[in-house]
N, C-alpha and C positions, 0 to 999 in steps of 0.2 A: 696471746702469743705474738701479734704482731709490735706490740710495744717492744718485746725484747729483741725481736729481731731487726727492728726502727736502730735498737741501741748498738745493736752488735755491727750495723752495715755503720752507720754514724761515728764507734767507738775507732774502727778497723780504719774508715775512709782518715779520720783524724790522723793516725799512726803512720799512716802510707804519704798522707800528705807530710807529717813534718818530716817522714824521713827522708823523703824526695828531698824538700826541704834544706833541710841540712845538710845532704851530699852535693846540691848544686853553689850552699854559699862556702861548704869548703872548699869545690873545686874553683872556685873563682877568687878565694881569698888567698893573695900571695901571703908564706910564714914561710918558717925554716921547719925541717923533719921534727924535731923534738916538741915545738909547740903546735905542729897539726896533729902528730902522735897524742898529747895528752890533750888537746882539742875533742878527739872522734873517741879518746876513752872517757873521758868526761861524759859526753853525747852519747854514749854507749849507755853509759852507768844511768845516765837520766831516762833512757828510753828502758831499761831494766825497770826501775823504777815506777816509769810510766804502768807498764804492763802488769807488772803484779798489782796496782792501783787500783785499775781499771778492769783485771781478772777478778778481783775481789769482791768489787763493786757489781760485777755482771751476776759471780756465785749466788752474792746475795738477793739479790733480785731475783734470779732464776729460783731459788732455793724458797724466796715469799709468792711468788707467782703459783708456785708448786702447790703450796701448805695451802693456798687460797683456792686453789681446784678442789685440791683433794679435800677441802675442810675442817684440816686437822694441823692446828699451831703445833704442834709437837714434831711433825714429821721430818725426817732428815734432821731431828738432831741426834747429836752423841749421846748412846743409850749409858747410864750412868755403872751398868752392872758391865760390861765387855768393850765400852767404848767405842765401838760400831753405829751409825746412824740407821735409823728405825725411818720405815715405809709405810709401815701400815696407819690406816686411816682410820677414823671412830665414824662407826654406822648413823 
């Protein structure tokens, strides 16, 4: 468990830093309203991006970490009869 949460303080410190990041070089770079507008929406949409990236990336991980406790490649995936993800573990 500490691998993932190695990733998650790692993933998180990353995300904090560029946004820091990126609000110190917009507030210091002179533009007119229209292209610091589509500037911080662009940076918006990238940091959007970033995160469900990197949400994905953690799920999956959390989700193999899990199947490797419990011993069971099958767990947490989508049961094929209700579509629901399956818990239980093989003895």
């Amino acid at each position: 468990m500490g691998f993932l949460t190695g990733l998650f303080k790692f993933a998180l410190g990353g995300a904090i830093g560029a946004a820091v990041g990126a609000g110190v070089a917009m507030l210091l770079t002179p533009q007119s309203g229209e292209e610091l507008k589509a500037k911080i929406d662009q940076r918006m949409e990238e940091g959007r991006q970033a995160r469900a990236e990197a949400e994905a990336a953690t799920r999956a991980a959390m989700e193999q970490e899990f199947r490797r406790m419990v011993n069971d490649e099958n767990a947490l995936r989508a049961s094929p009869s209700n579509g629901t993800a399956t818990t239980t573990s093989q003895p």
